[in-house]
gemmi code that builds the backbone of each chain (N, CA, C; Angstrom):
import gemmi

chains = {
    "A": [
        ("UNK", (111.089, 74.475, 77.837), (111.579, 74.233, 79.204), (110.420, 73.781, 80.103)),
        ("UNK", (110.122, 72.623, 81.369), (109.632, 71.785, 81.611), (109.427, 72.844, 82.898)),
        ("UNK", (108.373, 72.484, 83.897), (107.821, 73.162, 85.007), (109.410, 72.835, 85.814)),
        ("UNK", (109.682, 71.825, 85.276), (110.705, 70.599, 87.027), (112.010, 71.868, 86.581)),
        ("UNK", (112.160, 71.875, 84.950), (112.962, 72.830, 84.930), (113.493, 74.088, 85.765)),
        ("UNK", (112.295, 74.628, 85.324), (112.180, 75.950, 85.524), (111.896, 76.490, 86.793)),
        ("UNK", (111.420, 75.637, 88.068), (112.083, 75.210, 89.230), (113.350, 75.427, 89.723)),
        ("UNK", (113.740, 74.143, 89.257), (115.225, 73.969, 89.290), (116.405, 74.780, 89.122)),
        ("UNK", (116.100, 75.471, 88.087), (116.518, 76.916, 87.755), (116.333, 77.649, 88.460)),
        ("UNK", (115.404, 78.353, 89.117), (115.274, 79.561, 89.853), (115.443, 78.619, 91.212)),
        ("UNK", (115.836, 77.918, 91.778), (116.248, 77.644, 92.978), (117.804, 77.558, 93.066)),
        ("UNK", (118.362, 77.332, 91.806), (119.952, 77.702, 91.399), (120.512, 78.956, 91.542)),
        ("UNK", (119.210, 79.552, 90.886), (120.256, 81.359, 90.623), (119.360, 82.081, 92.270)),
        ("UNK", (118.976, 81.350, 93.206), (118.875, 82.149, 94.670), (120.050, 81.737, 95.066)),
        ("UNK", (120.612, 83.066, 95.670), (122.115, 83.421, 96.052), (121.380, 83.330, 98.001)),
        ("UNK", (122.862, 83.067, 98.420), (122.490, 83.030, 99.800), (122.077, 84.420, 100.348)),
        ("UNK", (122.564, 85.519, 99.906), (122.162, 86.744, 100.261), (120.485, 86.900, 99.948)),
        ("UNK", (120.238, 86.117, 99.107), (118.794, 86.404, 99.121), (117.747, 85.174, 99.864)),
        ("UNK", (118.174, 84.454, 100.361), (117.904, 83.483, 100.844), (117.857, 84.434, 102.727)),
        ("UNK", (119.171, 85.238, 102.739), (118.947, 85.859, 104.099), (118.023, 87.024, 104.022)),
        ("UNK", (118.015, 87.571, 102.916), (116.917, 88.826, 102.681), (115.181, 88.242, 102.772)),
        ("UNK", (115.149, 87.375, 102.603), (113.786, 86.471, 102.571), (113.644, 86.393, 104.035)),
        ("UNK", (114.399, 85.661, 104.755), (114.233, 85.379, 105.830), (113.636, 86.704, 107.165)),
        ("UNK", (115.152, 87.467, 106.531), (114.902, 89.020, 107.186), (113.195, 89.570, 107.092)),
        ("UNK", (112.949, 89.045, 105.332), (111.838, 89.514, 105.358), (110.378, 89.077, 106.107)),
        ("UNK", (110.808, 87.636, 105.710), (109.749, 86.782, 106.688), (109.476, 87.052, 108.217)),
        ("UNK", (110.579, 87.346, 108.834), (110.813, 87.719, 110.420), (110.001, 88.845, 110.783)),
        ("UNK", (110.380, 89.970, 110.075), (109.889, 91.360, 109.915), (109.004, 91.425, 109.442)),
        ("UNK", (107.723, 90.372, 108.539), (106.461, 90.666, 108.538), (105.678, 89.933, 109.615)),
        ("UNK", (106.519, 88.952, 110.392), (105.813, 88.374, 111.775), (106.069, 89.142, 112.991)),
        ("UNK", (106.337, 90.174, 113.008), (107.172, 90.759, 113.892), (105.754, 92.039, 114.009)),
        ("UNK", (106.118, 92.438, 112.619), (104.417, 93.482, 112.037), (103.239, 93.213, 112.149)),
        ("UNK", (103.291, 91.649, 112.005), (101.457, 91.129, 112.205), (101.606, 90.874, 113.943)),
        ("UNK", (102.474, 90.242, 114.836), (102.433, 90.251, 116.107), (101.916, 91.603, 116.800)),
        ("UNK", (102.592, 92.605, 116.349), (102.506, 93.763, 116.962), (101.074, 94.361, 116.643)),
        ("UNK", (100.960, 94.259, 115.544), (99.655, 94.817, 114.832), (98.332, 94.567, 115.709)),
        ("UNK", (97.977, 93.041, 115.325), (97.399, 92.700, 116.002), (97.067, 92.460, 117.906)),
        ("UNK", (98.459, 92.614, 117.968), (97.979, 92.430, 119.156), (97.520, 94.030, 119.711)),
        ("UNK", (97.834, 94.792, 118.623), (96.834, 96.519, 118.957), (95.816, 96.214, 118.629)),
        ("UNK", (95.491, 95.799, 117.783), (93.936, 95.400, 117.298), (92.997, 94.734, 118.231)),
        ("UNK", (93.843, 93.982, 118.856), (92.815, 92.810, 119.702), (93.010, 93.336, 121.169)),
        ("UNK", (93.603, 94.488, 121.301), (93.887, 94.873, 122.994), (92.784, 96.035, 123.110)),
        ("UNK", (92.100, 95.907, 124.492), (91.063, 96.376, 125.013), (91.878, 98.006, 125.674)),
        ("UNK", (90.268, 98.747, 125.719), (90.818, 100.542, 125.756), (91.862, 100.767, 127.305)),
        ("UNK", (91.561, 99.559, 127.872), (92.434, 99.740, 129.055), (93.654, 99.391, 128.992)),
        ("UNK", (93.962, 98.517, 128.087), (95.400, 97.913, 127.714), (95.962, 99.181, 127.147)),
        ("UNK", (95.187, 99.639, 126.077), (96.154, 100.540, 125.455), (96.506, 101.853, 126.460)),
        ("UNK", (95.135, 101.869, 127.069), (95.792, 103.305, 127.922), (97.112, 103.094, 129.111)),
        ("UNK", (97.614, 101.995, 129.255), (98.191, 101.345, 130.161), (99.782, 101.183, 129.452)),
        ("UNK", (100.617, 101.928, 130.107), (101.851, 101.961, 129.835), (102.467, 100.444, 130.341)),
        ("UNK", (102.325, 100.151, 130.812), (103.099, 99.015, 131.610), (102.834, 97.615, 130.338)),
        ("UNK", (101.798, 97.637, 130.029), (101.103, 96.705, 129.010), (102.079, 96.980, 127.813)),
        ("UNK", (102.069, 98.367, 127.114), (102.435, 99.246, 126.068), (103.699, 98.539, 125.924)),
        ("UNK", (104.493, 98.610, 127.306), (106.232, 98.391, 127.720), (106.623, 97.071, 127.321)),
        ("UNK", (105.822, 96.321, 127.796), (105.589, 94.606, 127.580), (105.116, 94.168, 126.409)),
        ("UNK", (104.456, 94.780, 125.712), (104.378, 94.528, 124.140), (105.529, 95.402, 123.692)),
        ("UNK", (105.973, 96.338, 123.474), (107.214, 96.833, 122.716), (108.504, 95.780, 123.318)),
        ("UNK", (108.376, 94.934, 124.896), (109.740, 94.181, 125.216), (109.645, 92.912, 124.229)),
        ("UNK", (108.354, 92.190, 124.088), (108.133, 91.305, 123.378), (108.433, 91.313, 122.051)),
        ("UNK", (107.981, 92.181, 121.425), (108.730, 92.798, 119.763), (109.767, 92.498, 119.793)),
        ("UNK", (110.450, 93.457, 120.683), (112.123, 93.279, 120.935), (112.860, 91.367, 120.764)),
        ("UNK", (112.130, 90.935, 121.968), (112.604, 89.922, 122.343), (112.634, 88.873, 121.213)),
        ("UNK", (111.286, 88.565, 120.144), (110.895, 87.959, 119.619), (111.772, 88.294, 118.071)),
        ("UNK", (112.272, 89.730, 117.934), (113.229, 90.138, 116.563), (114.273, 88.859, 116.935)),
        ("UNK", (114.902, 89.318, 118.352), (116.025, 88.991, 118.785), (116.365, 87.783, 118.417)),
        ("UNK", (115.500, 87.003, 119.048), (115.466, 85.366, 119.419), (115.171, 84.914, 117.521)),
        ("UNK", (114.290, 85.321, 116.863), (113.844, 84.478, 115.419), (115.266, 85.046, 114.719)),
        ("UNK", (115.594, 86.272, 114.500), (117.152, 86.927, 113.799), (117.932, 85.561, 114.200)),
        ("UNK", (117.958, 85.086, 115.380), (119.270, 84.636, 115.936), (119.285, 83.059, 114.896)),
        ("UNK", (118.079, 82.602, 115.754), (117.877, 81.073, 115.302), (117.758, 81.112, 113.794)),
        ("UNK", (117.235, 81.992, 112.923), (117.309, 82.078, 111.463), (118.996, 81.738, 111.216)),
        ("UNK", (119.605, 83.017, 111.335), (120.967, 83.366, 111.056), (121.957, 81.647, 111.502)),
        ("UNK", (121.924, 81.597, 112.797), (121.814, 80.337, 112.882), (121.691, 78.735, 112.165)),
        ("UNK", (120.542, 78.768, 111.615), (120.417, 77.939, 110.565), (120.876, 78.274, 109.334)),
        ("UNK", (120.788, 79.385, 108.737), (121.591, 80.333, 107.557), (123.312, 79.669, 107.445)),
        ("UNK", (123.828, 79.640, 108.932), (124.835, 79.596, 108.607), (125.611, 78.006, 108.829)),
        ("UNK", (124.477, 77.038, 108.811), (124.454, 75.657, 108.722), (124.604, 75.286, 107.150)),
        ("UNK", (123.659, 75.724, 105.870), (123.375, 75.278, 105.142), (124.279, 76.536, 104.269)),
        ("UNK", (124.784, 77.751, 104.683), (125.743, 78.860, 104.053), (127.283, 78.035, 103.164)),
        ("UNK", (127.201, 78.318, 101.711), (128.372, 78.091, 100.899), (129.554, 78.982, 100.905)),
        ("UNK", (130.041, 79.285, 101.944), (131.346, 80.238, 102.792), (130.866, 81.370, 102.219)),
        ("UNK", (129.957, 82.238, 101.795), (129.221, 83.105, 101.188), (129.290, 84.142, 102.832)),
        ("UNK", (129.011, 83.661, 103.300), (128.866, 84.661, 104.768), (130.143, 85.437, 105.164)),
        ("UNK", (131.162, 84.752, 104.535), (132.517, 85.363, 105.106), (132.810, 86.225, 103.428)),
        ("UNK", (132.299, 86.089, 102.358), (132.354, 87.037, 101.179), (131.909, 88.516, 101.546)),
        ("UNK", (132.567, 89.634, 101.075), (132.231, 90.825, 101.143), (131.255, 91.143, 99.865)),
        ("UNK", (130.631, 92.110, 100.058), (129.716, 92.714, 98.930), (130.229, 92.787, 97.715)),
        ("UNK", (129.523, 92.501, 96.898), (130.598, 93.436, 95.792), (129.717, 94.531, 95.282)),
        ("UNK", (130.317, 95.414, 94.140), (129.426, 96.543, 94.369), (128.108, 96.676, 93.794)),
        ("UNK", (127.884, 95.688, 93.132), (126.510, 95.881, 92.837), (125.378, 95.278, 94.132)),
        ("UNK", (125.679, 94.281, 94.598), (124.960, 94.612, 96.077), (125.202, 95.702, 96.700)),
        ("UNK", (126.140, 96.374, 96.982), (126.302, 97.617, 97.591), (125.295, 98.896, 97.031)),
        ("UNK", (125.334, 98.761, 96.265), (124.493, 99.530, 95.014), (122.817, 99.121, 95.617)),
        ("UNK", (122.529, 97.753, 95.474), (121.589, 97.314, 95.703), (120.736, 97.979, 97.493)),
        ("UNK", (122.019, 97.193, 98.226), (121.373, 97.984, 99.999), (121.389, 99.396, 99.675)),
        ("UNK", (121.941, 100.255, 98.779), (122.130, 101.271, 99.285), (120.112, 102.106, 98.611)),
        ("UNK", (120.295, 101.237, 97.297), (118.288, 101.509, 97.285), (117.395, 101.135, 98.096)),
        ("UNK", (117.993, 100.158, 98.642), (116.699, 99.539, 99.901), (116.672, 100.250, 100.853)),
        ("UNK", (118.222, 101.149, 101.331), (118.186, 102.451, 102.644), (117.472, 103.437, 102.054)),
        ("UNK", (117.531, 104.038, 100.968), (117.075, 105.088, 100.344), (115.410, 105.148, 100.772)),
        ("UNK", (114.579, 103.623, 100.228), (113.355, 103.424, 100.483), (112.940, 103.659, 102.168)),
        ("UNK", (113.839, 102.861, 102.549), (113.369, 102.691, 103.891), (114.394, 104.101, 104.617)),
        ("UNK", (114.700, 104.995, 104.528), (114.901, 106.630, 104.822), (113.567, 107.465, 104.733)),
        ("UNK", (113.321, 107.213, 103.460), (111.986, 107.690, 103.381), (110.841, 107.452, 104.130)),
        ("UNK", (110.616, 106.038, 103.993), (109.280, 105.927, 105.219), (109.574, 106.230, 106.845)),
        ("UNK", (110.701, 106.251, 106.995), (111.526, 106.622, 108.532), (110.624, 108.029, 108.229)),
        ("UNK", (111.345, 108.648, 107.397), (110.874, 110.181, 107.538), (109.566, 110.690, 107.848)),
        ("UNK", (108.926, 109.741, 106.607), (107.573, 109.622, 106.852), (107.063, 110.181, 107.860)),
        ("UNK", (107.728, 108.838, 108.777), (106.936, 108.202, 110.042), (107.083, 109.067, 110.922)),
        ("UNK", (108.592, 109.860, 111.234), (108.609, 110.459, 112.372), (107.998, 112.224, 111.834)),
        ("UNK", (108.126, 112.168, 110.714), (106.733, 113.537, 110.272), (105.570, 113.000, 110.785)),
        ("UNK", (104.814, 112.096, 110.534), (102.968, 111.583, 110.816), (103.619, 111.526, 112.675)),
        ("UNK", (104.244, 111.069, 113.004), (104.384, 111.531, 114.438), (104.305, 112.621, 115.454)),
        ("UNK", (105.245, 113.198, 114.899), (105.126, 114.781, 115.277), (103.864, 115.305, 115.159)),
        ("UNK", (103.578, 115.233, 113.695), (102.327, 115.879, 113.795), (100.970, 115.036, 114.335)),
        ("UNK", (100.950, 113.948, 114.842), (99.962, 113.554, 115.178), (100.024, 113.529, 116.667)),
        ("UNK", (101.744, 113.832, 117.491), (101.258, 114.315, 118.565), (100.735, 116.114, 119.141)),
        ("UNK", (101.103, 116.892, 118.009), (100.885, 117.989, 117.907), (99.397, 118.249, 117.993)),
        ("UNK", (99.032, 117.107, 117.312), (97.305, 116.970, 116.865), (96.656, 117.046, 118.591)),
        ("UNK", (97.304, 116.129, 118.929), (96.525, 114.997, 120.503), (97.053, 116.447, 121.721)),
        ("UNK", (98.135, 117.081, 121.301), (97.967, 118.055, 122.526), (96.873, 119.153, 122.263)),
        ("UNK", (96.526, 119.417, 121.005), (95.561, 120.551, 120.893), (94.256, 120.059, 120.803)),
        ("UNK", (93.613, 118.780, 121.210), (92.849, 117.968, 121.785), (92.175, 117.632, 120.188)),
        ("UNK", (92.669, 117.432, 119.152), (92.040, 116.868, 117.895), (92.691, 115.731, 116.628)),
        ("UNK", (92.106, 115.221, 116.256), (92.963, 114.421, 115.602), (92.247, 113.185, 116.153)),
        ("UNK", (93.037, 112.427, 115.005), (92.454, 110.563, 115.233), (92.698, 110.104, 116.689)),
        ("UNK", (93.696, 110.477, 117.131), (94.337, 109.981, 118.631), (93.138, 110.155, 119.500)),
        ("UNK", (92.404, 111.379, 119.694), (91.386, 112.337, 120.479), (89.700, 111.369, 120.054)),
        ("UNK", (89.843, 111.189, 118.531), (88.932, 110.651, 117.609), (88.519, 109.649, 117.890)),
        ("UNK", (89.441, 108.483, 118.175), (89.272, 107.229, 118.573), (89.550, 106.449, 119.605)),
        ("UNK", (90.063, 107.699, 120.792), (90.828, 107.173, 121.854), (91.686, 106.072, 121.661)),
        ("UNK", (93.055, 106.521, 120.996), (93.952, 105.725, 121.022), (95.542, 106.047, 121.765)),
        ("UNK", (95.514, 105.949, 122.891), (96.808, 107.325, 123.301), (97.978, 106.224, 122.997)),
        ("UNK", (98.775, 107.200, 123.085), (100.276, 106.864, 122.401), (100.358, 106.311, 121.050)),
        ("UNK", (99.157, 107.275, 120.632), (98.968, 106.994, 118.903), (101.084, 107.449, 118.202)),
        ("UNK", (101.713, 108.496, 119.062), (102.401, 108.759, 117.977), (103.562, 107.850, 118.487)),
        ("UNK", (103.931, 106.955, 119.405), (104.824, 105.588, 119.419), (104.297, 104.851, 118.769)),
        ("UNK", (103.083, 104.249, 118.463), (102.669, 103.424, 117.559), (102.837, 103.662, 116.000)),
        ("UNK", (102.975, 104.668, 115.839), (102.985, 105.207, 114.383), (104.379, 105.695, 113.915)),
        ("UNK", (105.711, 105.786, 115.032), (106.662, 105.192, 114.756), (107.097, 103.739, 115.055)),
        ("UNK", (106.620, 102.676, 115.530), (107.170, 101.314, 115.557), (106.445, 101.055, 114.206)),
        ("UNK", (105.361, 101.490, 114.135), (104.561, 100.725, 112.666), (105.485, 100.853, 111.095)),
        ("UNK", (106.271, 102.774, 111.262), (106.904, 102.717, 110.391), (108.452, 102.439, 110.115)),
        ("UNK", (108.870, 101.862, 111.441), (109.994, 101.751, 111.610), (109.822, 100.056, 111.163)),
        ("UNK", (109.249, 99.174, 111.254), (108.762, 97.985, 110.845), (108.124, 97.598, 109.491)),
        ("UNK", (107.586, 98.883, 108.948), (107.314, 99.272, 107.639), (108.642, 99.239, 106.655)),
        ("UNK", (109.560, 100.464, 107.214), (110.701, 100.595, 106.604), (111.419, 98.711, 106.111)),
        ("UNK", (111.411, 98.547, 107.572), (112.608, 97.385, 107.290), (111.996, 96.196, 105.868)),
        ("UNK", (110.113, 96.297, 106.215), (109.866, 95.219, 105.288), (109.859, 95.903, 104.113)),
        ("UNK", (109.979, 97.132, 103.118), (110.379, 97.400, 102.327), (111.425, 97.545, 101.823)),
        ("UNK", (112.228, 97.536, 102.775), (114.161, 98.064, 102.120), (114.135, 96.505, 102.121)),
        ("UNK", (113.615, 95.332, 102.868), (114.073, 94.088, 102.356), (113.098, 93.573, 101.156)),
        ("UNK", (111.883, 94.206, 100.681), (111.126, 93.590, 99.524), (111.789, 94.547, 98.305)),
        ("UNK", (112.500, 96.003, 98.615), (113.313, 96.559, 97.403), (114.573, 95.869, 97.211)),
        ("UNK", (115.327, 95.509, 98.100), (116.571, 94.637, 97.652), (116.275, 93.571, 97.023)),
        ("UNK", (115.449, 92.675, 97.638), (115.322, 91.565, 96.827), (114.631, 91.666, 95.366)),
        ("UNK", (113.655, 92.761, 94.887), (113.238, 93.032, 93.900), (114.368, 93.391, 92.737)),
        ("UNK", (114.815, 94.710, 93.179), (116.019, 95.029, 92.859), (117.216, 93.764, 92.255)),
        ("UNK", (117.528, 92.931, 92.974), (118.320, 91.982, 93.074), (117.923, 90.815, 91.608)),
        ("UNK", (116.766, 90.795, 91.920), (116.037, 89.444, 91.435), (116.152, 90.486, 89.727)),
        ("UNK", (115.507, 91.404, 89.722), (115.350, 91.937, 88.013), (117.031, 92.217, 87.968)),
        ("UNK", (117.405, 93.053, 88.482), (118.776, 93.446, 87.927), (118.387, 95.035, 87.429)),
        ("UNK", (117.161, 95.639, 87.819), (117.288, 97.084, 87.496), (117.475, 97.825, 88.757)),
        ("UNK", (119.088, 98.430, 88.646), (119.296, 99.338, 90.294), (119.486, 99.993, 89.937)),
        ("UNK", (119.851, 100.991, 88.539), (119.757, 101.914, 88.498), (118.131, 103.083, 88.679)),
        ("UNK", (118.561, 103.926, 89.271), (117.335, 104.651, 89.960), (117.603, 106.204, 89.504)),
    ],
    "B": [
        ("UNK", (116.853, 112.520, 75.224), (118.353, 112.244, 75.654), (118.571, 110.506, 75.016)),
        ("UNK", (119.752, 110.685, 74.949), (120.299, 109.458, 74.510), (120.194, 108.562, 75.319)),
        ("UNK", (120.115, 107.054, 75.238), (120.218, 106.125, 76.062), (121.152, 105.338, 75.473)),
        ("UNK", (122.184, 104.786, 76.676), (123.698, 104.486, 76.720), (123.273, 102.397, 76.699)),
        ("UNK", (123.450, 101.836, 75.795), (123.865, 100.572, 76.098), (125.595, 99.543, 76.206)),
        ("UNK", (125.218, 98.646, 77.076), (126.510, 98.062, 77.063), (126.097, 96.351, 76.898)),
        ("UNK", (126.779, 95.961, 75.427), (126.316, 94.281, 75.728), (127.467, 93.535, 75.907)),
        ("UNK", (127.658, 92.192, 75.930), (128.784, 91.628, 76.139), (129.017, 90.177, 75.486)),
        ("UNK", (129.887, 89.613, 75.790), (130.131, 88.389, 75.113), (130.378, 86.793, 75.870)),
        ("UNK", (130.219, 87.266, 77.236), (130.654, 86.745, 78.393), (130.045, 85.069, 78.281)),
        ("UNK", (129.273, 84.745, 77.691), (128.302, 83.582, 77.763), (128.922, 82.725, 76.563)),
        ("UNK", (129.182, 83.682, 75.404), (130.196, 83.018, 74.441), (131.567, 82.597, 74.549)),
        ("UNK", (132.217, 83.526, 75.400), (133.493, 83.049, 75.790), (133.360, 82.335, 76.843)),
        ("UNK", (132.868, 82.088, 77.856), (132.626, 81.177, 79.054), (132.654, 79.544, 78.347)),
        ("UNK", (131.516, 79.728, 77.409), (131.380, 78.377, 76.412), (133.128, 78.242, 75.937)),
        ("UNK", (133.470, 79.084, 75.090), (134.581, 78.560, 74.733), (136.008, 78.659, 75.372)),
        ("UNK", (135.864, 78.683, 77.111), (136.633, 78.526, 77.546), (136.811, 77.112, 78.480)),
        ("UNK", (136.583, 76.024, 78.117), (136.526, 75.166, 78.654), (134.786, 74.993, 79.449)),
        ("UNK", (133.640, 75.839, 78.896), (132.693, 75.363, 79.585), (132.810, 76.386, 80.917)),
        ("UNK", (132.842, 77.151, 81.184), (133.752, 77.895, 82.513), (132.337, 78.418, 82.796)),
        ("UNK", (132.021, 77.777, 84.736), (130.805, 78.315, 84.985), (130.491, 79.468, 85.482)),
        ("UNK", (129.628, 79.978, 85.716), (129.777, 81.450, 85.937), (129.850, 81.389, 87.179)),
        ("UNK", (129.588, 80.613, 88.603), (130.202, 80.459, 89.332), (131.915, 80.800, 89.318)),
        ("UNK", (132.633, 80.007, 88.156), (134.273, 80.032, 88.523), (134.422, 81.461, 87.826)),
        ("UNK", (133.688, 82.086, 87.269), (133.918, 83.148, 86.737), (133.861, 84.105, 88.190)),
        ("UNK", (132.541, 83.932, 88.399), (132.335, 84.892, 89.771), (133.799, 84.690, 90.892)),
        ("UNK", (134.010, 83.922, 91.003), (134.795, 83.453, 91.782), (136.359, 83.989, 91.462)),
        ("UNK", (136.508, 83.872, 90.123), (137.925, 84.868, 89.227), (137.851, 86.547, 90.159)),
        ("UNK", (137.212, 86.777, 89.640), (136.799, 88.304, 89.020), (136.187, 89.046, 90.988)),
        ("UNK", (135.655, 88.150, 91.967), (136.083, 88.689, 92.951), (134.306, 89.308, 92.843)),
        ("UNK", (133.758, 88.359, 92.479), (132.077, 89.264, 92.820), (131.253, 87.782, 92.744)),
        ("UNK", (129.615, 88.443, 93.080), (128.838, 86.921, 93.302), (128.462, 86.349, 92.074)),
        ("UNK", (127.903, 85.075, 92.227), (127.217, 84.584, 90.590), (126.335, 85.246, 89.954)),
        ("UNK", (125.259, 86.192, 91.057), (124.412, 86.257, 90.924), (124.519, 88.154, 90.102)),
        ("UNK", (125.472, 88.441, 90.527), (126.680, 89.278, 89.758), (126.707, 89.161, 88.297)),
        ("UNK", (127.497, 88.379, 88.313), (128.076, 87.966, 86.779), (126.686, 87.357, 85.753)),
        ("UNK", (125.418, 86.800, 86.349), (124.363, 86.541, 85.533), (123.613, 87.961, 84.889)),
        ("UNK", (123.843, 88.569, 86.435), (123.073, 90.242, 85.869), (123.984, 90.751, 84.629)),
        ("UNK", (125.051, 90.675, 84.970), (125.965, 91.286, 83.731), (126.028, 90.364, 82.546)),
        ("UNK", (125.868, 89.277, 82.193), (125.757, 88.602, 80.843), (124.066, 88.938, 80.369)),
        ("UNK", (123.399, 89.032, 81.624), (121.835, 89.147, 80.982), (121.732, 90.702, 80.620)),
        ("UNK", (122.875, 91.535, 80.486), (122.702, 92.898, 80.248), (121.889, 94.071, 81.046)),
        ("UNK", (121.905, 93.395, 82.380), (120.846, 94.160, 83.102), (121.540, 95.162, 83.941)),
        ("UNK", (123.095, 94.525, 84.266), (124.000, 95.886, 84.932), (125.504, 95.849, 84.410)),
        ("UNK", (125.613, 97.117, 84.568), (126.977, 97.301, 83.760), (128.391, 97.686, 84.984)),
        ("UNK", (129.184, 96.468, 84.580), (130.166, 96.102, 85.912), (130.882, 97.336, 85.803)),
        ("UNK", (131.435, 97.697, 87.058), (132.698, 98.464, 87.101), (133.841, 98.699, 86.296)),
        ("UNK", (134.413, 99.453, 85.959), (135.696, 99.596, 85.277), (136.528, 98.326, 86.123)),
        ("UNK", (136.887, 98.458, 87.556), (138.016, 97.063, 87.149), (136.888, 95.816, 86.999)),
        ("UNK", (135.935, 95.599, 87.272), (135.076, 94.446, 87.401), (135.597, 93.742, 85.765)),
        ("UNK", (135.302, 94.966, 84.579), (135.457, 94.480, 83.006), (136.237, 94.148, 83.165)),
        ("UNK", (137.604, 95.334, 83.519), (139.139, 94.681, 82.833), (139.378, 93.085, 83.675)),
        ("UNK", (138.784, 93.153, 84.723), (139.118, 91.752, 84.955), (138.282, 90.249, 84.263)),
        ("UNK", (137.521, 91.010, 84.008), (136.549, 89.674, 83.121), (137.147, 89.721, 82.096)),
        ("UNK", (137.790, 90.666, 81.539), (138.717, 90.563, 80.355), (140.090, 89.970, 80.113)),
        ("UNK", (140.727, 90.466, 81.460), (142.133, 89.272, 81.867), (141.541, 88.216, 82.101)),
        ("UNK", (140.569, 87.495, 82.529), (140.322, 86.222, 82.363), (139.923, 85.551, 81.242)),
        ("UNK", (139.858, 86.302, 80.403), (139.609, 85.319, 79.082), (140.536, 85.642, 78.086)),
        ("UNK", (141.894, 86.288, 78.666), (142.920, 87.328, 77.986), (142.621, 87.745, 77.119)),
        ("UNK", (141.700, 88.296, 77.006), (141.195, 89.304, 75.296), (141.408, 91.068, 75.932)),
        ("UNK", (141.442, 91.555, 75.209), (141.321, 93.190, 75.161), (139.527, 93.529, 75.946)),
        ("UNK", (139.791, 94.954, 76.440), (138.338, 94.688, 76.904), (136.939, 95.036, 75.691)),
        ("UNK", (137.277, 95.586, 74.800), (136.236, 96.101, 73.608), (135.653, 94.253, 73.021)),
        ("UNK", (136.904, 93.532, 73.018), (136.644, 92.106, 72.859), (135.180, 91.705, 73.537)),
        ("UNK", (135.123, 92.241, 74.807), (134.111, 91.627, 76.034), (133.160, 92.139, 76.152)),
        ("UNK", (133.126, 93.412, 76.325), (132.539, 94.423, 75.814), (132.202, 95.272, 74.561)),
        ("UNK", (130.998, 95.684, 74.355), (130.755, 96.193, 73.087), (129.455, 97.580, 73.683)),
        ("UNK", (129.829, 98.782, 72.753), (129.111, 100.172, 73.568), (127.979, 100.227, 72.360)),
        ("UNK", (127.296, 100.480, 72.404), (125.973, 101.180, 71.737), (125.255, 102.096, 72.107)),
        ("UNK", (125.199, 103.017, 71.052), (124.761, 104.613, 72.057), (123.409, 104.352, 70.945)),
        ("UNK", (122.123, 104.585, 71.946), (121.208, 104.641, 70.871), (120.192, 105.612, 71.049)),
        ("UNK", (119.490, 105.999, 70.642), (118.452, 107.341, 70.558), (117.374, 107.294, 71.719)),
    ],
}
model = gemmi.Model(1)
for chain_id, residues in chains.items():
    chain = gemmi.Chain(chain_id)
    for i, (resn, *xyz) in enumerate(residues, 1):
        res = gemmi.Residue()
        res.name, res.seqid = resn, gemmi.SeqId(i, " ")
        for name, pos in zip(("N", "CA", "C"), xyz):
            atom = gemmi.Atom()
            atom.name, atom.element = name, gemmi.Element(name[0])
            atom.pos, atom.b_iso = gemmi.Position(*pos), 0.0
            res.add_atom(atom)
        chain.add_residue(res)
    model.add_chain(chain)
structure = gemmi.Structure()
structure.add_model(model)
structure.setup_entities()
């Protein structure tokens, strides 16, 4: 079988559902590096500054909103009536491992939260360490953004081998 | 513990049903292509009605379509 083949082939057997899981995914790791960075590159006054904080979490928001839309959008330009198909159950099967994953890092996240604001009221911990306040909102958007890009890199994994049993 | 296999025939009868793509198969049987490839490549094992209906579509019995192997 020829490279042009074998191409050709795996651009056949991508189903539109995974074509939207890609996308989802693509969105949601620009969404992670926006946010990321722009903690990285913001000065000790920005971060101590709620109003700043507010305006980067509206921007996140805004920017899911607006790329979801215009994706989905185009999704449903080039969509083979696939959008109006219901699951069947082995996708069902499939989201329901990608919630499982992404439950877990939720949990994670809002455990390393708690306890890392527990940390910052008894004046110790990384928060105190590195002067970073509102370490424990950051450390739930990080894993709430975490979650999503894993429950969409386990579905599509999942999807692509064909092993869902777990 | 034992490990349960299930293989099938789905790729042979597709051939000898007029060529029948697994698209029109998917499309029978009420699930995606991408469905019906996992299940001929043996990687998931369809539902009870998912079989009997891959089985009314090629009107055979379902043991026809299906075949069980229990192996060690």
């Amino acid at each position: 079988m020829t490279r042009q083949t074998q191409i050709k082939d795996f651009l056949q057997s991508i189903s539109f559902r995974e074509l939207t899981l890609t996308i989802d995914l693509l969105v949601s790791t620009y969404i992670g590096y926006f946010y990321l960075s722009s903690l990285y590159n913001a000065t000790q006054e920005q971060l101590a500054s709620a109003s700043w904080l507010s305006s980067l979490l509206l921007q996140v928001v805004t920017y899911s909103v607006v790329l979801m839309v215009l994706s989905y959008l185009l999704l449903t330009f080039i969509s083979d009536n696939e959008l109006n198909q219901p699951l069947d159950v082995r996708e069902k099967q499939i989201d329901l491992v990608g919630y499982k994953y992404k439950a877990h890092i939720l949990q994670a996240g809002i455990c390393i939260a708690i306890f890392q604001y527990q940390a910052q009221v008894n004046d110790w911990g990384p928060a105190i360490e590195y002067s970073v306040p509102y370490l424990p909102l950051h450390v739930m958007v990080a894993a709430f953004l975490l979650a999503e890009i894993c429950s969409y890199v386990m579905q599509l994994f999942k999807g692509r081998t064909g092993d869902i049993y777990e | 513990m034992s490990k349960c296999a299930i293989t099938n025939s789905i790729r042979t009868l597709r051939f000898l049903n007029n060529e029948m793509t697994q698209k029109q198969l998917a499309e029978a049987i009420g699930v995606t292509r991408q469905t019906v490839m996992a299940i001929e490549a043996n990687k998931y094992s369809p539902t009870l009605e998912v079989a009997f209906k891959i089985a009314a579509v090629f009107n055979l019995p379902l043991e026809d379509v299906f075949q069980y192997h229990k192996t060690e």
